[in-house]
C-alpha positions as CSV (number, residue, x, y, z in Angstrom):
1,X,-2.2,-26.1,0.8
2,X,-4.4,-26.3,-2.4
3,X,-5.7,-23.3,-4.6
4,X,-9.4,-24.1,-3.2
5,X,-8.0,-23.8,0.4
6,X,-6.2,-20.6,-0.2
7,X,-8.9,-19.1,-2.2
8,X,-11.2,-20.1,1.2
9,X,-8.4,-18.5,3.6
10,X,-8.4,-14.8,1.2
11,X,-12.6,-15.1,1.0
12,X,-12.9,-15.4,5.4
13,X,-10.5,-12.4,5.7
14,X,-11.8,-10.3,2.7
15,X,-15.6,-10.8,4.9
16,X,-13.9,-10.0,8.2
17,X,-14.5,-6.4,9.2
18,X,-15.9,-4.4,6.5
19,X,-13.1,-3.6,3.9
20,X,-15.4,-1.0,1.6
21,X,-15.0,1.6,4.5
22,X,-11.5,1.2,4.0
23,X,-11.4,0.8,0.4
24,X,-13.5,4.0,-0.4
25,X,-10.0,5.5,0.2
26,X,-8.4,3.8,-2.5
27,X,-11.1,4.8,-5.7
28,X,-8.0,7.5,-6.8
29,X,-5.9,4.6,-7.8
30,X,-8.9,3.4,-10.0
31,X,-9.7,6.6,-11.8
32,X,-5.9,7.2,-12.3
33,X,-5.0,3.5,-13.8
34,X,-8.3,4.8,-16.4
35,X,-6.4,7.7,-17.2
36,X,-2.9,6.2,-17.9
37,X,-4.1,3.0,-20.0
38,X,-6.7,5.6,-21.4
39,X,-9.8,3.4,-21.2
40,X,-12.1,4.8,-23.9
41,X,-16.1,4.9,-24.5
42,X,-17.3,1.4,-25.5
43,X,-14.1,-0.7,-24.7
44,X,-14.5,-4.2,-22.8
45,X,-13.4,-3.8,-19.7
46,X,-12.4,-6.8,-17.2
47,X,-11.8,-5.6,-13.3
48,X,-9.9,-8.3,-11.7
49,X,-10.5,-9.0,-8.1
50,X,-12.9,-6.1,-8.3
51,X,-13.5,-6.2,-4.2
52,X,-16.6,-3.1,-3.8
53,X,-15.9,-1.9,-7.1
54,X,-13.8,1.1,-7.1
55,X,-11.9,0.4,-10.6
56,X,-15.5,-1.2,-12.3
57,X,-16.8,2.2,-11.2
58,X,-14.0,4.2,-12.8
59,X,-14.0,2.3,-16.0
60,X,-18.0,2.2,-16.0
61,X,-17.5,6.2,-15.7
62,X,-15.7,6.4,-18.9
63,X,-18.1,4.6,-21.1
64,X,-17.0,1.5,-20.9
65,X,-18.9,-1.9,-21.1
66,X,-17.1,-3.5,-17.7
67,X,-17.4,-6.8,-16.1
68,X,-15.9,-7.2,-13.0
69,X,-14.8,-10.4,-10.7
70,X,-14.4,-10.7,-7.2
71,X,-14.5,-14.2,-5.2
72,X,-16.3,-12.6,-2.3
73,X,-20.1,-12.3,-2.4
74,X,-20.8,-9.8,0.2
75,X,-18.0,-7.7,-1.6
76,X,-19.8,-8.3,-5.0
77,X,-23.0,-7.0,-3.8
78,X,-21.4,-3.7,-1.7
79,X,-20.2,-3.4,-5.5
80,X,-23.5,-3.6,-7.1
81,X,-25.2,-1.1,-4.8
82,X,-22.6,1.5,-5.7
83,X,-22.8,1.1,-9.7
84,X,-27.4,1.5,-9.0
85,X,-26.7,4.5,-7.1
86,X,-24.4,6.0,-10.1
87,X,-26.8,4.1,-12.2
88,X,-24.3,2.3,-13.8
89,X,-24.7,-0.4,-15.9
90,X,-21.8,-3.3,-14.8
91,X,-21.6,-7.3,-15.0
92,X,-20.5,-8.3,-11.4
93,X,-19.8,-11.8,-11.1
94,X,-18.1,-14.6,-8.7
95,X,-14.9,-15.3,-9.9
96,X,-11.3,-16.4,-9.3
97,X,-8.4,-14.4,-10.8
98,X,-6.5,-17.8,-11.1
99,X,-9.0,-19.7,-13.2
100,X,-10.8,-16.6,-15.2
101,X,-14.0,-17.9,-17.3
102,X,-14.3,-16.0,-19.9
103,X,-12.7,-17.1,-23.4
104,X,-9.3,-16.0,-24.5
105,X,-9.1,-12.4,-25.6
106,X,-12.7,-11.5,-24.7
107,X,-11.6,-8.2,-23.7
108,X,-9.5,-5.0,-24.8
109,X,-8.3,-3.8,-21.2
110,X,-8.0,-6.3,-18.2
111,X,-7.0,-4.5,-15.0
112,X,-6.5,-5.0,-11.3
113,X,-5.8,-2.3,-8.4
114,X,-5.1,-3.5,-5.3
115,X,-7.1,-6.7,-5.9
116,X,-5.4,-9.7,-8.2
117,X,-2.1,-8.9,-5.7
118,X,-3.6,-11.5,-3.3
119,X,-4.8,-14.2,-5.6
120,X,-2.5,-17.4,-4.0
121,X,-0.6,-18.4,-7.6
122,X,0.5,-15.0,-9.1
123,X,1.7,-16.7,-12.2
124,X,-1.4,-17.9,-13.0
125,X,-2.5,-14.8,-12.5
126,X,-0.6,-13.1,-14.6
127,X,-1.2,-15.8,-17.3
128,X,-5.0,-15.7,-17.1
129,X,-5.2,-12.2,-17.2
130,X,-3.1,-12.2,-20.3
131,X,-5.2,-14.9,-21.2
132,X,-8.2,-13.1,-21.8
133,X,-7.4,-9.7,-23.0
134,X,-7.3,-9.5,-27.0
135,X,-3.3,-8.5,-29.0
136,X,-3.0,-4.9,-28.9
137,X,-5.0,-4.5,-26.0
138,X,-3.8,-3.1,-22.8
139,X,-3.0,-5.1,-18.9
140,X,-3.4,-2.4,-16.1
141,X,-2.7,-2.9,-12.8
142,X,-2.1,-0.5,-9.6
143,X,0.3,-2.8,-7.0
144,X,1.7,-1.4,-3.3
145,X,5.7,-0.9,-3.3
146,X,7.4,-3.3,-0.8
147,X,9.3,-0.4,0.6
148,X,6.0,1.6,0.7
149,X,3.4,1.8,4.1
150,X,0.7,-0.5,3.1
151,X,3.8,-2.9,1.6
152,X,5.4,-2.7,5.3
153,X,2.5,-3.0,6.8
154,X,1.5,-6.3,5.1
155,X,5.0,-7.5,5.6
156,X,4.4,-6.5,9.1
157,X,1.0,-8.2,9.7
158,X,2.3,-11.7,8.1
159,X,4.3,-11.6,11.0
160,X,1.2,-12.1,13.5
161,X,-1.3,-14.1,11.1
162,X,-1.9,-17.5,10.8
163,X,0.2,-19.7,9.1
164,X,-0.5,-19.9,5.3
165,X,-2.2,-16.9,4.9
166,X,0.2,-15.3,2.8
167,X,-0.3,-12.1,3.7
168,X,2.4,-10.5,2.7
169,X,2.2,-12.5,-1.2
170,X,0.9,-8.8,-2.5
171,X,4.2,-7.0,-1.6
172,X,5.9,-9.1,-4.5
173,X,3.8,-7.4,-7.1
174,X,5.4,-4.3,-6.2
175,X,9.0,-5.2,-7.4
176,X,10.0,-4.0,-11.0
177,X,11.6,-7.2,-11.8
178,X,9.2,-9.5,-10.7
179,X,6.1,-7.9,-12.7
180,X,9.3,-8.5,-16.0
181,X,9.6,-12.0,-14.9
182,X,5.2,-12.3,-14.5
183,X,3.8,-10.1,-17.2
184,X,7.1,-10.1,-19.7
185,X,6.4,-13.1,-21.7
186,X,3.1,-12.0,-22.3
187,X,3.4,-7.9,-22.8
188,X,5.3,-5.6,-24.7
189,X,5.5,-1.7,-23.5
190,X,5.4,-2.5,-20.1
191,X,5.1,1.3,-18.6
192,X,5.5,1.8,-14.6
193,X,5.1,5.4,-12.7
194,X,4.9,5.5,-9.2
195,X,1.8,6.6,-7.2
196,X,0.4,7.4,-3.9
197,X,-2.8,6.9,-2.4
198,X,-2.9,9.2,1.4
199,X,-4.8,7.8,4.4
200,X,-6.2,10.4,7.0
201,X,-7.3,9.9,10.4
202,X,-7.4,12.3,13.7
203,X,-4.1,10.1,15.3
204,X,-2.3,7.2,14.9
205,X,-4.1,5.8,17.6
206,X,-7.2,6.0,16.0
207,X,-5.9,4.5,12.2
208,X,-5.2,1.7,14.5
209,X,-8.2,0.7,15.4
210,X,-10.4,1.4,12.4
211,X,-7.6,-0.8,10.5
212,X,-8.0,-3.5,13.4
213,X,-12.1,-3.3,13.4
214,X,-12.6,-3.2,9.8
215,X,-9.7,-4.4,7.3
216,X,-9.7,-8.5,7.3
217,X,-5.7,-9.0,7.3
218,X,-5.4,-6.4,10.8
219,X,-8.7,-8.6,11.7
220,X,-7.1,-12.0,11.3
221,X,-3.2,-11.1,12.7
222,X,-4.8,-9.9,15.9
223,X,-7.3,-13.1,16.5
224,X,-4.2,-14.8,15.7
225,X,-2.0,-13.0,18.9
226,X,-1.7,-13.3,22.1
227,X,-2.9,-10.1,24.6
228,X,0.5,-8.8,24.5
229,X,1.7,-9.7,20.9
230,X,-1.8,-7.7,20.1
231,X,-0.2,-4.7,22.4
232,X,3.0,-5.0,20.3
233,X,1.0,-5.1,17.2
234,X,-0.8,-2.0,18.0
235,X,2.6,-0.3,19.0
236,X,4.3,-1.3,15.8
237,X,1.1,-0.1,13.2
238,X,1.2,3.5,15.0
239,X,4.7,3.5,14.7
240,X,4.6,2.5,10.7
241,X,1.7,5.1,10.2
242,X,3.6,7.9,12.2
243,X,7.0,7.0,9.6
244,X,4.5,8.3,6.8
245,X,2.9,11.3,8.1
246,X,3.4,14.1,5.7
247,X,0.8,16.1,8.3
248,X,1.3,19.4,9.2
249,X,-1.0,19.6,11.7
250,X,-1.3,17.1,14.9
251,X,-3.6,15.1,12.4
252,X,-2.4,11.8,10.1
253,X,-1.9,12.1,6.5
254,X,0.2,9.2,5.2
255,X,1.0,8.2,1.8
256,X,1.4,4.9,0.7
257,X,3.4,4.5,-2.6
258,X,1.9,1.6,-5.3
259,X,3.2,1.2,-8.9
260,X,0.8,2.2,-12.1
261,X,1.7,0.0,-14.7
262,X,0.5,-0.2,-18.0
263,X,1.1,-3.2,-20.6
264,X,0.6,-3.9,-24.6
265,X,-0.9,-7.8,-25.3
266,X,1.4,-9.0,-27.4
């Protein structure tokens, strides 16, 4: 399957549901990637893979002059009503982490969180992100763990998806050796702490089905199942989510781990 084809495959899932009313939990990751690269007043700021914004936002909070790329229209412009509303000044525009068009070292921090994980050729990736951010300047990214919950939950929901989906390609940002082998010839410094971003919900039951009404992957692997695969599925998420609860109350408060990492352009 082709790059175009792929890209088409991440756009329908990324528009199934509504992802921003999942991704509003997520924004922490953004404001603490700002705080480890630091982004500064007045640096140029690319957010890969932007999605509704959450990292653009962060970055746009600190002063900085941000463009942001997502290959998702409707995601784009969920993003653009949240920077008027903060009355924030941000570039959002169409684009494909694996074919970047800006010039080479255009900018002084390119980062990702949770976003440039699922473009389909992660060395291209990493090389076009490298691509465009100037010597000296910093690569940022904020990737799930494969041991972590949304890690086994993506490993889980490749299970029941389509074929060629790759739904479970972001869990192999979240190894230490692969992001050497990806990012080393292009970095030096290449700093990693581990994170977690919590997700709350009255039960398990209930994390279930806001995850299968409004986050694309859940969307597509239960389309993709049969009526009692779809029981299994549903068995299997409120088990993973129930591993994670740190609650202690008859509520859910899971963590997820994800890797902060923070790189020097060579």
């Amino acid at each position: 399957m082709n790059l175009q084809a792929l890209n088409e495959i991440q756009q329908q899932t990324w528009t199934a549901g509504d992802f921003p009313k999942m991704g509003v939990e997520l924004s922490i990751a953004g404001e603490l990637l700002c705080e480890s690269i630091p982004v500064h007043a007045g640096d140029r700021v690319l957010d890969v893979a932007t999605a509704s914004g959450n990292t653009a936002l962060a970055a746009a909070r600190r002063r900085a002059i941000v463009t942001a790329v997502d290959i998702t229209p409707a995601l784009l412009e969920r993003a653009r009503l949240r920077a008027a509303a903060e009355g924030l000044q941000i570039d959002f525009q169409e684009g494909d982490a694996n074919a970047l068009t800006f010039p080479d070292a255009s900018f002084d921090v390119v980062m990702t969180t949770f976003g440039a994980i699922f473009a389909p050729d992660p060395e291209r990736t990493a090389a076009e992100m490298a691509r465009v951010c100037r010597p000296g300047g910093k690569l940022a990214m904020a990737n799930w763990t494969p041991d972590g919950m949304l890690g086994q939950l993506f490993r889980l929901l490749a299970r029941y998806s389509p074929p060629g989906t790759q739904v479970d390609l972001p869990v192999t940002w979240g190894e230490k050796a692969v992001l050497n082998e990806r990012l080393g010839p292009y970095v030096s410094d290449l700093r990693i702490k581990r994170e977690a971003v919590r997700f709350r919900s009255p039960s398990a039951a209930q994390w279930v089905e806001f995850m299968k009404t409004h986050f694309g992957p859940a969307i597509k692997a239960f389309q993709h199942s049969s009526p009692d695969a779809q029981k299994t599925l549903i068995k299997e998420m409120a088990d993973l989510i129930g591993d994670f609860n740190r609650s202690n109350n008859s509520t859910i408060l899971s963590e997820s781990e994800y890797l902060d990492i923070v790189a020097t352009r060579r």
